[in-house]
KEBA-688766 format. One line per field, with one value per residue (C-alpha): x, y, z; residue in one letter. Coordinates in steps of 0.2 Angstrom, whole numbers, plus 5000, padded with zeros to 4 digits. Layout:
REM KEBA-688766
x (X, ...) .
y (Y, ...) .
z (Z, ...) .
type (A, ...) .
//
This chain:
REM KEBA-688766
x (5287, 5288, 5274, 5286, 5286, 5266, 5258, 5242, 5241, 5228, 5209, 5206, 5188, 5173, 5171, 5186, 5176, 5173, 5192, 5190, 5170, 5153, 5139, 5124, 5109, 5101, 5088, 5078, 5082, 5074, 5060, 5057, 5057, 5043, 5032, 5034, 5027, 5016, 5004, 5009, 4998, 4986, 4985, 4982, 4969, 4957, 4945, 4950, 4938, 4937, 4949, 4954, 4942, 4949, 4966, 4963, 4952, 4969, 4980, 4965, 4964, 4982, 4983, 4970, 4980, 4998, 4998, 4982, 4974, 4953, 4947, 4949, 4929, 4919, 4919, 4930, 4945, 4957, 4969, 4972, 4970, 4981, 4980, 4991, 5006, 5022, 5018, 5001, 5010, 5023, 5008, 5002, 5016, 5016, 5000, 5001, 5020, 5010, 4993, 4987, 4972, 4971, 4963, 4980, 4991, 4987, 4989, 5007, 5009, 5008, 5020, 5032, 5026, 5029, 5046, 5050, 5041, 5052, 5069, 5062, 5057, 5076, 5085, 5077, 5080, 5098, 5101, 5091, 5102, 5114, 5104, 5101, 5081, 5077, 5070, 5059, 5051, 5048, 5040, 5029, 5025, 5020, 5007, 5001, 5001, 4987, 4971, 4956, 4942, 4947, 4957, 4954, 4961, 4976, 4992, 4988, 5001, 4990, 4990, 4971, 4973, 4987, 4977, 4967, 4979, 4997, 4995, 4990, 5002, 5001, 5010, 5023, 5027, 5027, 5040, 5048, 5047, 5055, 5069, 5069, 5070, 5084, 5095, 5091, 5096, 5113, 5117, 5111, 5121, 5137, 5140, 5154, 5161, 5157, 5165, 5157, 5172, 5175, 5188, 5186, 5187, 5168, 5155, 5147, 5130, 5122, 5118, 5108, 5100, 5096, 5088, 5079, 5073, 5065, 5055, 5047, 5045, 5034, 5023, 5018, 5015, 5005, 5003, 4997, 5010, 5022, 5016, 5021, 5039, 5043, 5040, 5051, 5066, 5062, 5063, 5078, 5089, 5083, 5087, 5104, 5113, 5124, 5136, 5123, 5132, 5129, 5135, 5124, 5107, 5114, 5115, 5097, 5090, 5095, 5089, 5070, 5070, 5077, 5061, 5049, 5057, 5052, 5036, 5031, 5038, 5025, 5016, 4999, 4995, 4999, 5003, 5002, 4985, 4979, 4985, 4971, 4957, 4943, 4934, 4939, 4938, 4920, 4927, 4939, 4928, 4928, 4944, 4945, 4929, 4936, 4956, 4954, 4947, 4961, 4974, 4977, 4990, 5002, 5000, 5014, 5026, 5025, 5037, 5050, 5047, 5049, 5063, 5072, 5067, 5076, 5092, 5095, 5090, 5102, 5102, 5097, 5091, 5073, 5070, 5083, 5071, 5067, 5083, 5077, 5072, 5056, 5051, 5051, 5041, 5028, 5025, 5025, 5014, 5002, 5002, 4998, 4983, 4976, 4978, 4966, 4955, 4952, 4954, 4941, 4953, 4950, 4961, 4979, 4971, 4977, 4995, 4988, 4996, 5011, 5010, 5013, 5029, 5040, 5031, 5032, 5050, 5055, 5048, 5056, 5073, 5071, 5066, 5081, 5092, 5104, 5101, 5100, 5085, 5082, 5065, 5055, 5062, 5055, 5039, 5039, 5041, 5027, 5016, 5020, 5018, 5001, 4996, 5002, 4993, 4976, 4979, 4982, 4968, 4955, 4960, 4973, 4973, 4960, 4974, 4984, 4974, 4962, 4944, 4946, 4960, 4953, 4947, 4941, 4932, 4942, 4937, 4940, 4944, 4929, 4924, 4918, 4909, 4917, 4909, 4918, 4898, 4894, 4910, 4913, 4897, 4902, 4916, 4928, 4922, 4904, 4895, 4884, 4873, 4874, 4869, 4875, 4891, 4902, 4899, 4902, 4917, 4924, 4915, 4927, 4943, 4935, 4939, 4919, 4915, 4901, 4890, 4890, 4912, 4911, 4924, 4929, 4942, 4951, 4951, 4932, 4921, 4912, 4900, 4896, 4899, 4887, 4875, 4877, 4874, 4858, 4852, 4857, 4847, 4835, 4835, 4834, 4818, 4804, 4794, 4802, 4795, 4802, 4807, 4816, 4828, 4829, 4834, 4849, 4852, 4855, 4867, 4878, 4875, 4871, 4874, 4872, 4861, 4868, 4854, 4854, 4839, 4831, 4829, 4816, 4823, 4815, 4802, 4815, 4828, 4834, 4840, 4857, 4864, 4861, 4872, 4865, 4877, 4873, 4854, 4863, 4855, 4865, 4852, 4854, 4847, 4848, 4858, 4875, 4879, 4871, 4890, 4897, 4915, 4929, 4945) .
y (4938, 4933, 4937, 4947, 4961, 4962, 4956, 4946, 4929, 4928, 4921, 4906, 4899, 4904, 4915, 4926, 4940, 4942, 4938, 4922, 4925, 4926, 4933, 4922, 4927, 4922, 4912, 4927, 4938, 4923, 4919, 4939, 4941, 4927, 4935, 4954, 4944, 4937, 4949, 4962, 4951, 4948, 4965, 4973, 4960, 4963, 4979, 4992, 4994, 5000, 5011, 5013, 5029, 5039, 5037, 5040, 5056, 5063, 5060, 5070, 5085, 5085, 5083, 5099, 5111, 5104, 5116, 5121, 5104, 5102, 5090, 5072, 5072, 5086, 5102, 5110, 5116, 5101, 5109, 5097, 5083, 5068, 5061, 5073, 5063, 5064, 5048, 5056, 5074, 5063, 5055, 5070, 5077, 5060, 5066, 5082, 5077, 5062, 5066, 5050, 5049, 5044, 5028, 5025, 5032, 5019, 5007, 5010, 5012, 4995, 4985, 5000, 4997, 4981, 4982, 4993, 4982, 4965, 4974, 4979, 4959, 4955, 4970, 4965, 4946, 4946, 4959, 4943, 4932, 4924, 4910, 4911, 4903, 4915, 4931, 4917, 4911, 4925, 4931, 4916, 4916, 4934, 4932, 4915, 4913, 4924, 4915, 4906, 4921, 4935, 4950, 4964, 4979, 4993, 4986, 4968, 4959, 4942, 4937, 4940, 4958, 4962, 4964, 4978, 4987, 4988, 5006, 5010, 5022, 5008, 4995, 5009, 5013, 4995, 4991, 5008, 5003, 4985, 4996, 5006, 4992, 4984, 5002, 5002, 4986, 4986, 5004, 4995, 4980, 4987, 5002, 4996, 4994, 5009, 5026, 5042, 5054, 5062, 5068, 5085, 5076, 5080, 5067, 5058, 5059, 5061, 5040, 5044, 5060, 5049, 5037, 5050, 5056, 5039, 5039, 5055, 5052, 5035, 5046, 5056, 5043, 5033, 5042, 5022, 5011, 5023, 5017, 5000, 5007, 5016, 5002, 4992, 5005, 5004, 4985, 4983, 4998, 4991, 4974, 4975, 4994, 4989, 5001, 5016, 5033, 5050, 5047, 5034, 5043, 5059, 5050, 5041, 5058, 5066, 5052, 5053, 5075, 5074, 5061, 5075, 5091, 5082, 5077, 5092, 5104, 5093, 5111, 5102, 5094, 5094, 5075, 5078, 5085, 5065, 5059, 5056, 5058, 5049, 5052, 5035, 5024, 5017, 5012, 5001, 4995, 4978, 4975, 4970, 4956, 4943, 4942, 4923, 4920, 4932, 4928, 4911, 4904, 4916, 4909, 4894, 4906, 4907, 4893, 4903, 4915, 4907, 4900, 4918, 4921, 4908, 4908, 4926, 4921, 4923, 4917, 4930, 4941, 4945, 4952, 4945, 4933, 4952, 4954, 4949, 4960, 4952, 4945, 4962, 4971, 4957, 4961, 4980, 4978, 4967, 4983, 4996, 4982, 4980, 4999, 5004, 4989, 4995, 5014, 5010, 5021, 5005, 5014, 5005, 4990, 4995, 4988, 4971, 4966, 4973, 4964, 4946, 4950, 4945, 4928, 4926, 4929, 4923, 4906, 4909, 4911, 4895, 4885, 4891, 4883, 4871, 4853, 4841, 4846, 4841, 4832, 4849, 4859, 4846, 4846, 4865, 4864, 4850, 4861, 4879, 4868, 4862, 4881, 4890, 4877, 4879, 4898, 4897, 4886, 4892, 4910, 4915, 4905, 4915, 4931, 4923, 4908, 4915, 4912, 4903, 4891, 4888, 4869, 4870, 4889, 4897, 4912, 4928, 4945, 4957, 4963, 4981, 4989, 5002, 5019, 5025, 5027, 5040, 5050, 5053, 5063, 5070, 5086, 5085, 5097, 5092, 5087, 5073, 5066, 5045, 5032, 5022, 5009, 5007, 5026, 5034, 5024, 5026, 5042, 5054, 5045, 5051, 5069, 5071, 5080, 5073, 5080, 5069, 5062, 5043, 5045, 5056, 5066, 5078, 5093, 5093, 5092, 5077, 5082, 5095, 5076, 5070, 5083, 5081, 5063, 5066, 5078, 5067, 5055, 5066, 5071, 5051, 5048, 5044, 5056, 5070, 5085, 5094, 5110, 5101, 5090, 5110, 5117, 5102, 5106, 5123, 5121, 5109, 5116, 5099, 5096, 5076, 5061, 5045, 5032, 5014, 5004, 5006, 5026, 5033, 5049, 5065, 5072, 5089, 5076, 5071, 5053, 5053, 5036, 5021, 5005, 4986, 4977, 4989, 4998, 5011, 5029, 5044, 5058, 5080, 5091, 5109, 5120, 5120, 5135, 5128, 5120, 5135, 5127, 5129, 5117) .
z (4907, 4924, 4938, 4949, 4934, 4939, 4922, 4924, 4916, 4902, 4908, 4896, 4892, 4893, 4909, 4899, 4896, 4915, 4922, 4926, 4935, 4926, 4933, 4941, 4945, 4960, 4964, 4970, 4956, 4944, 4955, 4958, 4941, 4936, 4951, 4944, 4926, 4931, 4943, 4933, 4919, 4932, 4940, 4921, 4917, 4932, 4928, 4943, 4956, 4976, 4978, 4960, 4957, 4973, 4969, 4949, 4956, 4965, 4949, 4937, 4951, 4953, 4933, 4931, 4945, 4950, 4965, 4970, 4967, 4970, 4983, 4975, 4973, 4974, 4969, 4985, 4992, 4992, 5005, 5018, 5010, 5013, 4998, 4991, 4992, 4987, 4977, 4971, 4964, 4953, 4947, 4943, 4934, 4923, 4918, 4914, 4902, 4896, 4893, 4902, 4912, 4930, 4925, 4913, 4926, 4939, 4929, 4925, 4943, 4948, 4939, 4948, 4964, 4964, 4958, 4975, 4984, 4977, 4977, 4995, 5001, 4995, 5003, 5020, 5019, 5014, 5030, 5042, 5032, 5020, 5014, 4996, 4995, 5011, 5000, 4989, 5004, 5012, 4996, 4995, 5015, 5011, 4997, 5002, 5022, 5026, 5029, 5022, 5020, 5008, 5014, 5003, 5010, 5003, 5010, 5012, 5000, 4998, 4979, 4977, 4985, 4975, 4958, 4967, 4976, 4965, 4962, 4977, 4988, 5000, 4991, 4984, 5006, 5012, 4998, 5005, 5021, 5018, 5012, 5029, 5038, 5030, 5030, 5047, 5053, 5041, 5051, 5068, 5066, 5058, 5068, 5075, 5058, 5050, 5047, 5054, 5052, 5037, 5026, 5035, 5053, 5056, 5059, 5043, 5046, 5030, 5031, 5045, 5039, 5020, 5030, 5039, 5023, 5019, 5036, 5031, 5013, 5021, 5032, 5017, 5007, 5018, 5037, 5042, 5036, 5044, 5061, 5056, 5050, 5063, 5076, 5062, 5067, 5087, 5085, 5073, 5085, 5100, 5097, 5084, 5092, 5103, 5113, 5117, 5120, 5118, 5100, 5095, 5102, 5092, 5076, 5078, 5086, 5070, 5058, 5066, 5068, 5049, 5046, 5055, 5048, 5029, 5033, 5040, 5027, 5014, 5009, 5002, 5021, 5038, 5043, 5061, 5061, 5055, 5072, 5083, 5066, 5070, 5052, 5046, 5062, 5057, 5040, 5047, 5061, 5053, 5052, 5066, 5063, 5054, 5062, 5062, 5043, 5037, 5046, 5052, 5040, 5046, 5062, 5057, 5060, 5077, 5079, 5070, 5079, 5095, 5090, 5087, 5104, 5112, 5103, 5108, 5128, 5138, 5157, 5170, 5158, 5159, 5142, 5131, 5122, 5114, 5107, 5089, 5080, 5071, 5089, 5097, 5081, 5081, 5097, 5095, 5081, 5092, 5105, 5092, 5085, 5104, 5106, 5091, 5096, 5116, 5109, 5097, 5083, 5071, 5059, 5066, 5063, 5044, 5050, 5052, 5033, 5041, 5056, 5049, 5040, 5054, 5057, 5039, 5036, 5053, 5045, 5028, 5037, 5047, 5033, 5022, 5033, 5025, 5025, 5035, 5046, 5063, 5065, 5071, 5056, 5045, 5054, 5050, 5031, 5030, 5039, 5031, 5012, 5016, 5023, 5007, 4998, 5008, 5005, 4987, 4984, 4995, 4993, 4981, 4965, 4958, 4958, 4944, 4935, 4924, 4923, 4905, 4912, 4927, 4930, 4948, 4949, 4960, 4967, 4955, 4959, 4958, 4942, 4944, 4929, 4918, 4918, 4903, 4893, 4906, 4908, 4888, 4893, 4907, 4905, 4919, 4935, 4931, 4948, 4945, 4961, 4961, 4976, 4966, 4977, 4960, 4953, 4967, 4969, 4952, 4943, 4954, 4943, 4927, 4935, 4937, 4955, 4966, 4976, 4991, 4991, 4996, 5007, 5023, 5017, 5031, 5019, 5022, 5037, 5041, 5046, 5030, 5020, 5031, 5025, 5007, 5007, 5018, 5003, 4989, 4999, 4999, 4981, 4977, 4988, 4980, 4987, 4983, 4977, 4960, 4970, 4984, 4969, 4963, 4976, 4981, 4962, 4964, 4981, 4973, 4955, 4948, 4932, 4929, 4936, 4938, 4943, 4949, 4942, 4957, 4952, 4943, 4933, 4939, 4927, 4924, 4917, 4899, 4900, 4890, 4891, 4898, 4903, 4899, 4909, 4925, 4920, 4926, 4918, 4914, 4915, 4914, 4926, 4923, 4910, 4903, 4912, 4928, 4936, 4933, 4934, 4922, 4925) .
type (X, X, X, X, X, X, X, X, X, X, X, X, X, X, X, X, X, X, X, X, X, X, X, X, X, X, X, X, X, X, X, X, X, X, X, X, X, X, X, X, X, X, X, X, X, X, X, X, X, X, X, X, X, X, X, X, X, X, X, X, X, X, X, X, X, X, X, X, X, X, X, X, X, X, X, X, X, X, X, X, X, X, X, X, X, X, X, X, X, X, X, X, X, X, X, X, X, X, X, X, X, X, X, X, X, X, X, X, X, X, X, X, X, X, X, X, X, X, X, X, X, X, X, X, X, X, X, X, X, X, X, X, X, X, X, X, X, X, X, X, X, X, X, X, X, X, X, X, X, X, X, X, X, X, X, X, X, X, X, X, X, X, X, X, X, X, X, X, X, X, X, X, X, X, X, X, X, X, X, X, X, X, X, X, X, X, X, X, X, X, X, X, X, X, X, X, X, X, X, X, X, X, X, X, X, X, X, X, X, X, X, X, X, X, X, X, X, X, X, X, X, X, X, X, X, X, X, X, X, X, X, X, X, X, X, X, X, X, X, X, X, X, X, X, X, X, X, X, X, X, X, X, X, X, X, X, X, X, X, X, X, X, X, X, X, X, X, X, X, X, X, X, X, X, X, X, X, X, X, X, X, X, X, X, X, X, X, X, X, X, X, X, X, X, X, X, X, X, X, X, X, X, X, X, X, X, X, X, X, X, X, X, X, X, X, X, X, X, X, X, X, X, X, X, X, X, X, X, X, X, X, X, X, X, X, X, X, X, X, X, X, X, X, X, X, X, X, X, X, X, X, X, X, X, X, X, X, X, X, X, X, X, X, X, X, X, X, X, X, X, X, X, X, X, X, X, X, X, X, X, X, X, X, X, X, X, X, X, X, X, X, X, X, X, X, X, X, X, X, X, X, X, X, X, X, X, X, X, X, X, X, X, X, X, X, X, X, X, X, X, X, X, X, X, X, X, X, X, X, X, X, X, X, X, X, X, X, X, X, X, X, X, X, X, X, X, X, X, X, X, X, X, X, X, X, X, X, X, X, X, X, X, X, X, X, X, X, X, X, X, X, X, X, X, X, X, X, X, X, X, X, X, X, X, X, X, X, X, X, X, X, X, X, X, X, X, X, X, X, X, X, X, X, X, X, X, X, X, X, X, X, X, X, X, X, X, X, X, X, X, X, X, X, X, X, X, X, X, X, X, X, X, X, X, X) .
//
């Protein structure tokens, strides 16, 4: 039959199944998928540890009472408390179908995390550019250019701090935020292009409401990293939006009151009561230390970055080296740093991870480029290969070579102890008094409460922390009398003893267990009835 009758000629070989096309995959999608393997592997095969026990605490409390949810530590109210995320209640759900503990629970986490984090690394790359090696670049400027000194902090996205920190909310909102960035930046570039009249002749702004939707959920999931994402959105408007009207501020007005009406709707905090928080300056005082150990790698993309700059100059024009959109949120995100540094709120210094994504990719765009390189270009790559070797040996190689096949002895991720022997003891709402560093990190996960919380936590006064770690002090002391450990007893109806090697165990105390690794004791004060807590 002849074509002007409209029949279609039969596809012949081997790409017939697929109309004559057969589907690729890229080169990110291959590497991407080699790097989920293998620090999945690596993430599963390090003991959890810092962190870990806080987050775990959340899912068990949240796993105990899905609405009304005990503070992640001690035996409290737990309203206020930021950590009950909308990440942290579908973790709790999961629990409570499952059956898993918090322990299991972040586990599974991480291998999920980390797939919004990669889809998120490619989503935003392929919005700065076409080329096809960028996204596997930028993911290994990312987890190698950071510096020569371990960083090992929740959102940092090295190697070595990623089998810590894959379960962590952290990583879940950076990988959210990537995806932010790129949704903004598509809507900020295209608007020209785009439809915002419907079928109905009524504006289409439920893109910009979605998107708005995504901002809040970040600042529920992790109030810090939303300061890093929304100077991502100032940066990617400012620089990409072009033709401002009373339109365009309309639909970006509504985008960031749609972000604010979500976050504060959240029924189990207020996010806006953290602003301004100083509980948790002092903790990340020394952030702020060490800058040039951590962080010096990334430093080989400034030339990218300068580079951005100048191709968006434009004669006459003051600030049009801003134009880019990566130039103008590494500068943003150098404001907010100086800020938390001068107004000694250490906390911002949290989006320093953050702030070396757009050197990062800025160099993994510029060194995608096709071939052939000018002479500077080539200078580029030598340097940023011999960086993300330095970081990977000095630093990172440990993350993913085990200790078994490791020839050289690179450094290993810490190995925190277990305290599974004490908690099969321990029923869950027990409070237990510890000094201990690692169990009073990690006894909390095992939905044991403790009398002095490790951490500030705004659903509880600092000061009233303060004072309970003064009296388990106290209790600990080795002059203490056996009505004084009584009477701390009876306050905080202690029910267990947890003691360091360096304790002696109070003469009104049955030793239970003990750990060999650790020396560690597991003592009981008291009587059954003594906690008084059902759960």
């Amino acid at each position: 039959m002849s074509a002007g009758l409209g029949v279609r000629r039969a596809t012949r070989g081997a790409t017939a199944l697929r109309g004559g096309r057969f589907w690729r995959p890229t080169p990110f999608q291959l590497c991407g998928l080699a790097f989920w393997l293998v620090m999945s592997l690596a993430y599963w095969r390090v003991p959890l540890c810092c962190d870990a026990g806080q987050h775990a605490a959340v899912v068990e409390r949240l796993k105990a009472s899905l609405f009304a949810p005990r503070h992640p530590m001690a035996d409290l109210p737990g309203a206020g408390s930021p950590y009950y995320s909308p990440y942290a209640v579908a973790e709790g759900v999961f629990a409570r179908l499952t059956g898993l503990g918090g322990w299991e629970v972040l586990r599974l986490a991480g291998p999920l995390n980390l797939v919004v984090l990669l889809t998120g690394v490619g989503r935003l790359v392929r919005v700065l550019t076409a080329r096809p090696w960028a996204p596997v670049l930028a993911l290994a400027a990312m987890t190698l250019l950071w510096g020569t000194e371990r960083a090992w902090w929740s959102g940092y996205l090295g190697l070595m701090s990623m089998t810590g920190n894959l379960g962590y909310p952290s990583t879940c909102a950076i990988g959210l935020t990537f995806w932010a960035w790129a949704l903004t930046a598509e809507r900020a570039r295209n608007a020209g292009r785009m439809r915002y009249v419907g079928p109905s002749g009524l504006p289409n702004l439920a893109g910009y409401a979605s998107l708005g939707v995504l901002y809040g959920l970040i600042l529920l999931v992790h109030p810090i990293t939303s300061v890093a994402a929304a100077l991502g959105a100032v940066a990617f408007v400012a620089g990409w939006q072009r033709g401002w009207g009373a339109e365009v501020l309309g639909r970006w007005a509504l985008a960031g009151a749609t972000a604010l009406l979500v976050a504060g709707a959240w029924p189990y905090f207020d996010v806006f009561a953290l602003a301004g928080d100083p509980s948790v300056d002092a903790v990340h005082r020394r952030l702020y230390d060490t800058l040039g150990g951590h962080f010096w790698l990334a430093a080989i993309g400034l030339p990218a970055l300068w580079l951005r700059a100048r191709r968006t100059a434009r004669p006459g024009s003051v600030w049009s080296w801003a134009r880019d959109p990566l130039v103008l949120l590494f500068l943003l995100d150098c404001l907010v740093v100086t800020y938390g540094w001068v107004s000694g709120h250490y906390t911002y210094g949290r989006i320093l991870g953050l702030t070396l994504v757009p050197l990062q990719f800025a160099l993994a765009v510029e060194l995608a480029a096709p071939r052939p390189w000018p002479t500077r270009r080539r200078v580029l790559g030598w340097v940023a290969a011999v960086g993300a070797g330095v970081g990977f040996l000095t630093v990172q190689a440990g993350a993913v070579v085990p200790r078994a096949l490791d020839p050289v002895g690179f450094e290993q991720p810490p190995r925190w102890p277990a305290y599974t022997w004490a908690a099969r003891h321990i029923k869950p709402g027990e409070p237990v008094i510890t000094e201990g560093y690692y169990a009073g990190h990690a006894l909390a996960g095992y939905g044991a409460d403790l009398a002095a919380p490790a951490w500030p936590d705004a659903s509880l006064d600092e000061r009233e922390r303060l004072r309970r770690v003064a009296d388990v002090r106290a209790y600990l002391a080795r002059d203490s009398t056996r009505a004084g450990r009584a009477a701390v007893a009876r306050r905080y109806r202690v029910r267990w003893l947890l003691l360091t090697r360096w304790h002696r165990v109070p003469e009104e105390a049955v030793v239970v267990a003990w750990n060999r690794r650790t020396g560690e004791v597991l003592a009981r004060v008291g009587s059954p009835g003594s906690a008084g807590i059902t759960r």
